[in-house]
C-alpha positions in Angstrom: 73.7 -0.6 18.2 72.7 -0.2 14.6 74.1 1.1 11.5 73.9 3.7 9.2 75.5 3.6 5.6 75.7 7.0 4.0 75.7 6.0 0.1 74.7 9.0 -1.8 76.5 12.2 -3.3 76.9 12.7 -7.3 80.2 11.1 -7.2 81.5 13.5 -9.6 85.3 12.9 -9.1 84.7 9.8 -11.0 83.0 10.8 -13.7 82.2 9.7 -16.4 81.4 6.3 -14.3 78.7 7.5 -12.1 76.9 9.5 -15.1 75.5 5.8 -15.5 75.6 4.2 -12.1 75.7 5.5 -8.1 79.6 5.5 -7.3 79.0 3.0 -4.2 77.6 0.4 -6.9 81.1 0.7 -9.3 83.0 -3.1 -8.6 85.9 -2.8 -6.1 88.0 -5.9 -7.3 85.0 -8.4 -7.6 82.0 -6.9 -5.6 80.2 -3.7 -5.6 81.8 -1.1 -3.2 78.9 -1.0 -1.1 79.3 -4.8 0.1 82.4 -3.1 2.0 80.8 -1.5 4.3 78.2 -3.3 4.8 80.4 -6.4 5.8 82.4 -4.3 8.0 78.9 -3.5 9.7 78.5 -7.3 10.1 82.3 -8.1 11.4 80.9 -6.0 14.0 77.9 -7.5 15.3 75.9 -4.7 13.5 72.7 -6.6 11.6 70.5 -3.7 11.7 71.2 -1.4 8.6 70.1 1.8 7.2 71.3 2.8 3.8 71.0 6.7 2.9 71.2 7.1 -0.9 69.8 10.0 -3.3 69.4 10.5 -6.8 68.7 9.1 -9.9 70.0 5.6 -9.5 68.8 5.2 -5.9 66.4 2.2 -7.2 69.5 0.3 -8.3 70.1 -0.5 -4.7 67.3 -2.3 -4.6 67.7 -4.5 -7.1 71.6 -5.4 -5.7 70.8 -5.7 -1.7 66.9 -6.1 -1.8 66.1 -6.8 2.1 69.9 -8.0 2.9 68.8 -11.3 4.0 71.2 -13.1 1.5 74.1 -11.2 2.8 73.5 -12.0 6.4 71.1 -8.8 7.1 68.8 -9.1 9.9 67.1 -5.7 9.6 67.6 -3.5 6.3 66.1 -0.2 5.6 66.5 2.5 2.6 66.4 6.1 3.0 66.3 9.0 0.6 68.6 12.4 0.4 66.9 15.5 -1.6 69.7 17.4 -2.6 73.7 17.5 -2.0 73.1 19.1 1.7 76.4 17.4 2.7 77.2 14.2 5.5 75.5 15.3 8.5 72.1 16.3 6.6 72.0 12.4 4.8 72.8 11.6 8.7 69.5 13.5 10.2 67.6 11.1 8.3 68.8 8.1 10.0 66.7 9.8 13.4 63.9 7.7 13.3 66.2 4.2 11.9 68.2 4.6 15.3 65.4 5.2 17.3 67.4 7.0 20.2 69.8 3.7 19.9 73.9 4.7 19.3 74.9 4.3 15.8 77.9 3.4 13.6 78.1 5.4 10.8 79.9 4.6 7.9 80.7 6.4 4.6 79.9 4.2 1.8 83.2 4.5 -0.2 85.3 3.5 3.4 87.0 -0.1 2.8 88.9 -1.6 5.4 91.3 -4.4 5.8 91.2 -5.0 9.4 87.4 -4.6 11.3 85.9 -2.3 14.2 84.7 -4.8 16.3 86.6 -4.2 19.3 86.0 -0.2 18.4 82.5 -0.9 18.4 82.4 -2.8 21.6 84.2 0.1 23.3 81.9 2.3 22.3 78.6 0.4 23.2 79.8 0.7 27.0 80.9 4.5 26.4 78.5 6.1 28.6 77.8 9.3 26.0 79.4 11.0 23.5 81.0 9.9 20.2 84.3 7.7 18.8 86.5 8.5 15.5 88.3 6.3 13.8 92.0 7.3 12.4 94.4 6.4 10.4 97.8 7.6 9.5 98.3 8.9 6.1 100.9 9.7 3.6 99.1 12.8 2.6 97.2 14.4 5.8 96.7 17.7 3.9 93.5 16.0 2.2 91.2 15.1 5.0 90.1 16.2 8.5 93.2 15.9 11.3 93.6 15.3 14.5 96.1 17.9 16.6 97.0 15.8 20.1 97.9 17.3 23.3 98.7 14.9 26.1 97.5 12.0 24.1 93.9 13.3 23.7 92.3 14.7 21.0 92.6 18.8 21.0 91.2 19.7 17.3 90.2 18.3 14.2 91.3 20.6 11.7 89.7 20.4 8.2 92.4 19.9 5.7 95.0 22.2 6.6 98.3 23.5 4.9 100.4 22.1 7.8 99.1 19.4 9.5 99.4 18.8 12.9 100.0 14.9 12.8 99.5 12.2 10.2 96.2 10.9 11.6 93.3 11.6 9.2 89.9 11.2 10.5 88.3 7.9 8.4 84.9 7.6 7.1 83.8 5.9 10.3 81.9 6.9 13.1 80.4 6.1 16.3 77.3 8.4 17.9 74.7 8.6 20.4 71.0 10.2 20.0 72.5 13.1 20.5 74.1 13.5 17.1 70.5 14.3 15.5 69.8 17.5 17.8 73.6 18.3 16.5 72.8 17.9 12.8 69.7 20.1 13.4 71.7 22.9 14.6 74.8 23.2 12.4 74.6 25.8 9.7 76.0 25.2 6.4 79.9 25.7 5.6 81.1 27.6 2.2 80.7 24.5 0.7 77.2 24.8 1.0 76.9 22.0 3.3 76.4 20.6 7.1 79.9 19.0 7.9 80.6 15.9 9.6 83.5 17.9 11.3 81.2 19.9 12.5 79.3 17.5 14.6 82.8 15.8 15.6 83.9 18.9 16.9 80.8 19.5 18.8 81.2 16.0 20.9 84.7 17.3 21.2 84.3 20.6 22.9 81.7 18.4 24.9 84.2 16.2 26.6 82.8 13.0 25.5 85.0 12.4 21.9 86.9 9.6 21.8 89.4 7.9 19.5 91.4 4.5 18.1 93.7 4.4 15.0 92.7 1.6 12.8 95.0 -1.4 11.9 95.7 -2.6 9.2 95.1 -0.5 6.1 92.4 1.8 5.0 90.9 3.9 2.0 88.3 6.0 0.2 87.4 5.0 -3.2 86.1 8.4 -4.1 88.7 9.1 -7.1 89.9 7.6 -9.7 93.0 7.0 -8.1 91.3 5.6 -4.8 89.3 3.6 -6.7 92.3 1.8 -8.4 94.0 1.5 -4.8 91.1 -0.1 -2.8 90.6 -2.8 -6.0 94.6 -3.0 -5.9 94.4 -3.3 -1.7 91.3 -6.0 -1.7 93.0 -7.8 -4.4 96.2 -8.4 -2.8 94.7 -8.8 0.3 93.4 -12.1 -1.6 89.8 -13.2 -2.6 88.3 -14.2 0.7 88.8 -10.7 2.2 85.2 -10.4 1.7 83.0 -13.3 2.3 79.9 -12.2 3.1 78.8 -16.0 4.1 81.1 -15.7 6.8 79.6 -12.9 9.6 80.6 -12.3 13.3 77.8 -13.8 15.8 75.6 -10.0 17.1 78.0 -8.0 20.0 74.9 -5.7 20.8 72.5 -7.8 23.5 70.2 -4.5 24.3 70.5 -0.9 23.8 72.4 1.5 26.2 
């Protein structure tokens, strides 16, 4: 399985920050935001990595990650997003990276306590489809939700004005080659964008969606005030919550 780290967008809830930097290169307690997923790639077994970035600072990854060797990288590859098109059109770019291999994908503001090794396990011997992530959240109105009807999933609703549980759909993602052909096909929303949701839902009213709710805690550090909780979270979490010296051995032996 490999890894895909979706790391571009204008980052303009944090502005004025990112009129100077890309908002997955701001410090998140005392490493760049982007180590965070990129470790919770390598908790995982996953040493195969594509980043997706776009505009003006895209270079600046570069000179941070170079080829990702020192950080416990096997494989580490750079892609480029024209435009704002939205999630699932940085995702189609990832096509040839995966090489009809499944993928983790993994927004690159996500930061974790806990890891999604036993969530990626589970979904390298899924025989098709797709796996979310979820975690329960104080304020479910802001993201994506899951509505449950005999303990499966029955609809992600896109942030709706009464929420049908708690569980918000996380930045993490799990998909097989099929998710390409998906992207392909979606139109754009009123946003002006191909959704995520979009390509969840598809898997979804294919059959082949599932789910686990992530322990420990979890957060964005798209806003000001997610920022500030992800540096508070890592930082009470202690120092060594990120050691980048300290990597699971691979999970994946061969593609399936």
């Amino acid at each position: 399985m490999k890894g895909v780290i979706l790391a571009g967008g204008l980052g303009s809830r944090l502005r004025p920050l990112t009129l100077v930097t890309n908002k997955h290169l701001l410090p998140v307690y005392d490493k760049p935001m982007i180590y965070y997923p990129i470790q919770c790639m390598l908790n995982a077994g996953i040493d195969e990595i594509l980043i997706v970035t776009g505009g003006e600072f895209a270079g600046d990854f570069l000179k941070l990650l170079k080829n990702g060797k020192d950080l416990g990288i096997r494989h580490l590859e750079y892609a480029y997003q024209e435009g704002e098109g939205g999630i699932a059109d940085a995702l189609k770019l990832a096509e040839d990276f995966a090489d009809r291999d499944k993928i983790c994908v993994i927004l690159g503001d996500n930061i974790i306590e806990g890891n999604i090794r036993k969530a990626a396990g589970d979904f390298f011997t899924q025989r098709s489809g797709a796996k979310i992530l979820l975690k329960q959240v104080p304020d479910p109105e802001r993201f994506g939700v899951v509505r449950f009807e005999d303990d499966k999933v029955a609809e992600i609703i896109e942030k709706p004005t009464d929420p049908p549980s708690d569980l918000a759909v996380t930045g993490i993602y799990f998909y097989d080659n099929d998710a390409f052909e998906v992207c392909k096909s979606l139109k754009p929303s009123g946003r002006g964008e191909l959704e995520i949701t979009d390509v969840n839902n598809y898997y979804l009213n294919r059959g082949d969606l599932t789910h686990e709710v992530l322990d420990g805690w979890w957060t964005d550090a798209g806003t000001v005030e997610s920022l500030y909780r992800a540096t508070r979270y890592v930082a009470e979490s202690g120092a060594n919550h990120l050691d980048m010296a300290e990597t699971a051995p691979p999970l994946f032996k061969e593609s399936q």
